[in-house]
C-alpha positions as CSV (number, residue, x, y, z in Angstrom):
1,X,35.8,19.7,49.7
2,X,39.5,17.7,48.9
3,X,40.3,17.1,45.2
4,X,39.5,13.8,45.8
5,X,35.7,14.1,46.6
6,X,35.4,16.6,43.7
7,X,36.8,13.8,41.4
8,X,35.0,11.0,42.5
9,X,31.9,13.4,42.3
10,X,32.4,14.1,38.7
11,X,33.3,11.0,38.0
12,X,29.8,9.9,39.2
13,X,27.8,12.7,37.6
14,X,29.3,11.4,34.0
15,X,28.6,8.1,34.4
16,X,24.7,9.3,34.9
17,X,24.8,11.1,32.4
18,X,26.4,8.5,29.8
19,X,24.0,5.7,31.5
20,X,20.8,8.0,30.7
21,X,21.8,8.9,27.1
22,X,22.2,5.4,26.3
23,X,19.2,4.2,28.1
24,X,16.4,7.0,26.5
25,X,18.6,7.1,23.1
26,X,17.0,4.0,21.6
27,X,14.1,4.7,22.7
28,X,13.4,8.3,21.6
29,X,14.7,7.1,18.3
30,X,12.4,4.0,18.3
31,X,9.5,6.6,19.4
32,X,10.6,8.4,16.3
33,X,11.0,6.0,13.5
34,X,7.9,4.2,15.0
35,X,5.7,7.8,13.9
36,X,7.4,8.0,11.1
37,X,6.2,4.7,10.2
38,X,2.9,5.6,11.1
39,X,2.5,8.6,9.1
40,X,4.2,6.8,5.8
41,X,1.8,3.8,6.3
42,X,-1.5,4.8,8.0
43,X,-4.0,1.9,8.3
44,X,-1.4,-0.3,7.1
45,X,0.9,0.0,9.9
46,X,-2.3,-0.7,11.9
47,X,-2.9,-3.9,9.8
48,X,1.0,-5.3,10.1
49,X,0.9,-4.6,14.0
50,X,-2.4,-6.8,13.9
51,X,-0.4,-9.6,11.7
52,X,1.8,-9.5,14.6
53,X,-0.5,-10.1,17.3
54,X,0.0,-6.7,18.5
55,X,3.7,-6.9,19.0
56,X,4.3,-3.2,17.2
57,X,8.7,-3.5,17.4
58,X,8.0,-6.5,15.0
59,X,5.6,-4.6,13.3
60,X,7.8,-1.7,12.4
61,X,11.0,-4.0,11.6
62,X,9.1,-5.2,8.9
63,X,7.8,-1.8,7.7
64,X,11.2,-0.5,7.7
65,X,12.4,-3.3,6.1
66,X,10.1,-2.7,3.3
67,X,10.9,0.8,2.8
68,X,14.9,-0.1,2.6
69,X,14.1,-2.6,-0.1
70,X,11.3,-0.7,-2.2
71,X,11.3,2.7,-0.8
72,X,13.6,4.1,-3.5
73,X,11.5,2.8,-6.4
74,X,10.1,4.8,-8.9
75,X,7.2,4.3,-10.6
76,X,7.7,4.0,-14.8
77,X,5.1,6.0,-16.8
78,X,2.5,4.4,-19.0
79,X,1.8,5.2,-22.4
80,X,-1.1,7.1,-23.2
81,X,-2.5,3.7,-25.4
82,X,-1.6,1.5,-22.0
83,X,-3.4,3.8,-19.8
84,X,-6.7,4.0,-21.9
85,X,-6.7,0.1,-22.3
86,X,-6.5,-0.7,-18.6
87,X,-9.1,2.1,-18.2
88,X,-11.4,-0.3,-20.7
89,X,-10.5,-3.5,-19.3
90,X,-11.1,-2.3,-15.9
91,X,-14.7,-0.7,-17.5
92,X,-15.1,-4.3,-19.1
93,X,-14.8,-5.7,-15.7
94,X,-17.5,-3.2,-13.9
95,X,-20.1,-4.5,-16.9
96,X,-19.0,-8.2,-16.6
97,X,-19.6,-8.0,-12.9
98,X,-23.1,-7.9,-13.2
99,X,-23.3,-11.3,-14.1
100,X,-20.5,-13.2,-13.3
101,X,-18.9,-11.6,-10.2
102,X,-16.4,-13.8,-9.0
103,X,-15.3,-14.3,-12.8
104,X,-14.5,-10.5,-12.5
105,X,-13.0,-10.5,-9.2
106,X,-10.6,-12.9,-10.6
107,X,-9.8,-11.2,-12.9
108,X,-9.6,-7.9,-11.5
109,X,-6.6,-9.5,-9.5
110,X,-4.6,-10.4,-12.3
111,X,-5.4,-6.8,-14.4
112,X,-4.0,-5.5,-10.9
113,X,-1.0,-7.7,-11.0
114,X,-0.4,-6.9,-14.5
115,X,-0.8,-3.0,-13.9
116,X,1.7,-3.0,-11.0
117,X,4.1,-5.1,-13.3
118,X,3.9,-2.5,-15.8
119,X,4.3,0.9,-13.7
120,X,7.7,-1.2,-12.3
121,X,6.7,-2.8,-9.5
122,X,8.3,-6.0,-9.1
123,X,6.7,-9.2,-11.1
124,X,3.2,-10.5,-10.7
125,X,4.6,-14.2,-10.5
126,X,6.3,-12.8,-7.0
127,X,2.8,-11.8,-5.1
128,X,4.0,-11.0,-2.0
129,X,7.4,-9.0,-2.8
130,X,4.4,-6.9,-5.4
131,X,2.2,-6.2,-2.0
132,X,5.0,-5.0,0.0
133,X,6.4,-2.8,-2.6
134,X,2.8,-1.3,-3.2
135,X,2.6,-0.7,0.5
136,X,5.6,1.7,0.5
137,X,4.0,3.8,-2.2
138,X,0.4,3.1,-2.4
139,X,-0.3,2.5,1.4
140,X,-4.0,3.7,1.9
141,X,-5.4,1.3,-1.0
142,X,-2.9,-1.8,-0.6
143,X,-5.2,-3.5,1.2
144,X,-8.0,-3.7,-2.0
145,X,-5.5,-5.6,-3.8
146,X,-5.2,-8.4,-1.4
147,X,-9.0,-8.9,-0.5
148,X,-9.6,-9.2,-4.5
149,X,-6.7,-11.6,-4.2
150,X,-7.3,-13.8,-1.8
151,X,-11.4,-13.7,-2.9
152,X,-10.2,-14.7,-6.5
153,X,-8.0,-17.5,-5.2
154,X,-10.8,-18.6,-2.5
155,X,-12.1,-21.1,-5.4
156,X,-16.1,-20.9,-4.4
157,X,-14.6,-22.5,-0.6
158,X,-16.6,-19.9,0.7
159,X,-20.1,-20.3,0.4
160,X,-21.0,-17.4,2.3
161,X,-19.6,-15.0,0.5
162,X,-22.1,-13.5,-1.6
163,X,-22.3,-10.6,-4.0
164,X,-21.5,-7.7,-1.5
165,X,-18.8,-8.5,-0.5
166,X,-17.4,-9.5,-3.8
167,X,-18.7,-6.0,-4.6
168,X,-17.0,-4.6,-1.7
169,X,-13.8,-6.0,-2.8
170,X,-14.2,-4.9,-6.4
171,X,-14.8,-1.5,-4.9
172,X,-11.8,-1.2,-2.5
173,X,-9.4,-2.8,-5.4
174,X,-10.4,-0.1,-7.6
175,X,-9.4,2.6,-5.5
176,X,-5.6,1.4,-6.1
177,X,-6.6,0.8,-9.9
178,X,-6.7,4.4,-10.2
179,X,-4.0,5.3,-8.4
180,X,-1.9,2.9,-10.6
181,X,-3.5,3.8,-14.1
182,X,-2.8,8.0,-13.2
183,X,-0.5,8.9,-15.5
184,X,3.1,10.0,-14.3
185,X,3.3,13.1,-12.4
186,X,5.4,15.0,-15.4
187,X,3.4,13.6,-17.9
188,X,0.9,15.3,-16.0
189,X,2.3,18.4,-15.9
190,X,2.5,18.6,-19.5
191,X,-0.5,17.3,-21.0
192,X,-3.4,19.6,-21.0
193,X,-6.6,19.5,-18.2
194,X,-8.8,18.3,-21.4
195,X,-6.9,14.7,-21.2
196,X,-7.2,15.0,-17.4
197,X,-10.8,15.2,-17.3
198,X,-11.2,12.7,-19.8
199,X,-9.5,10.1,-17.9
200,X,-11.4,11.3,-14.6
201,X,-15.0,10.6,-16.3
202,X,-13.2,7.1,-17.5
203,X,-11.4,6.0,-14.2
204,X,-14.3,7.1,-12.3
205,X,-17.1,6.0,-14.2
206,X,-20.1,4.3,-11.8
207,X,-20.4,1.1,-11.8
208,X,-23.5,-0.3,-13.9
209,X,-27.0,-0.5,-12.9
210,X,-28.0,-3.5,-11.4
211,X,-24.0,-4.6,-10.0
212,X,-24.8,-2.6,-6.9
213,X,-21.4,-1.3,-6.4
């Protein structure tokens, strides 16, 4: 084979080569970053690709996007005192429940709003900048925040809507209560199990007869 052939031959093989690198590149690292999204959010990367109508690269723009603006955040500690009167307020709102639920619900979404505010998420007056930066750290419960939200803001315009699933809402909402009201991981490391369990019978306290949830 001349010198020539074997040139033009090699010359051919690298422009493959260069052409399939940048063809698969984005892709596999799409592929990647999309899983990684996955695992970080869970059901809410399923929820955000269903916003989108499906459309998932839109979907995980927007994830990513949250996690460059709040994924370096870090949580501030609460006070013992704070802690133990969100814990009542949130017992407060179990008991109130059983007779005026969507009083409670309503207020459930502000004690939220003002719990989030307080751990250093950002302010309750911004809604929607609070959600997304909750989604990056609290994904799995999220969601329990905005159904109490959007039920407290409903103003009775749904009739349907009876006590289950303003129950249901309380319920869900309550799982990021307590993830919010834990105290800070090296507060936790120093205080002893006694304050631990105390908090657990607290937090975790059932709901009162008769409210069904």
């Amino acid at each position: 084979m001349s010198t020539v052939l074997i040139v033009v031959a090699l010359v051919v093989v690298f422009v493959a080569v260069v052409a399939a690198v940048l063809y698969a590149g984005p892709g596999r690292a799409g592929g990647r970053r999309g899983r990684g999204l996955k695992r970080r959010f869970g059901p809410e990367y399923e929820r955000t690709v269903a916003r989108h109508d499906g459309d998932t690269k839109a979907a995980e723009r927007e994830l990513a996007e949250r996690v460059r603006l709040h994924g370096d955040l870090r949580p501030q500690p609460l006070s013992r005192e704070a802690r133990e009167r969100y814990v009542a307020l949130w017992a407060g709102l179990q008991e109130q429940f059983v007779d005026a639920p969507r009083q409670a619900v309503s207020e459930a979404d502000r004690l939220l709003a003002r719990l989030a505010e307080d751990r250093g998420f950002p302010a309750a007056s911004a809604y929607e900048e609070q959600v997304a930066a909750l989604s990056v750290h609290h994904a799995e419960h999220v969601d329990g925040y905005r159904r109490v939200h959007r039920t407290a803001h409903m103003d009775g315009r749904d009739p349907h809507m009876g006590t289950e699933e303003l129950r249901a809402a309380m319920v869900e909402a309550r799982r990021l209560f307590e993830q919010l009201v834990t105290e800070h991981p090296e507060d936790h490391a120093r205080h002893a199990p006694r304050r631990q369990a105390e908090r657990g019978r607290r937090v975790h306290a059932p709901w009162p007869k008769g409210s069904g949830a």
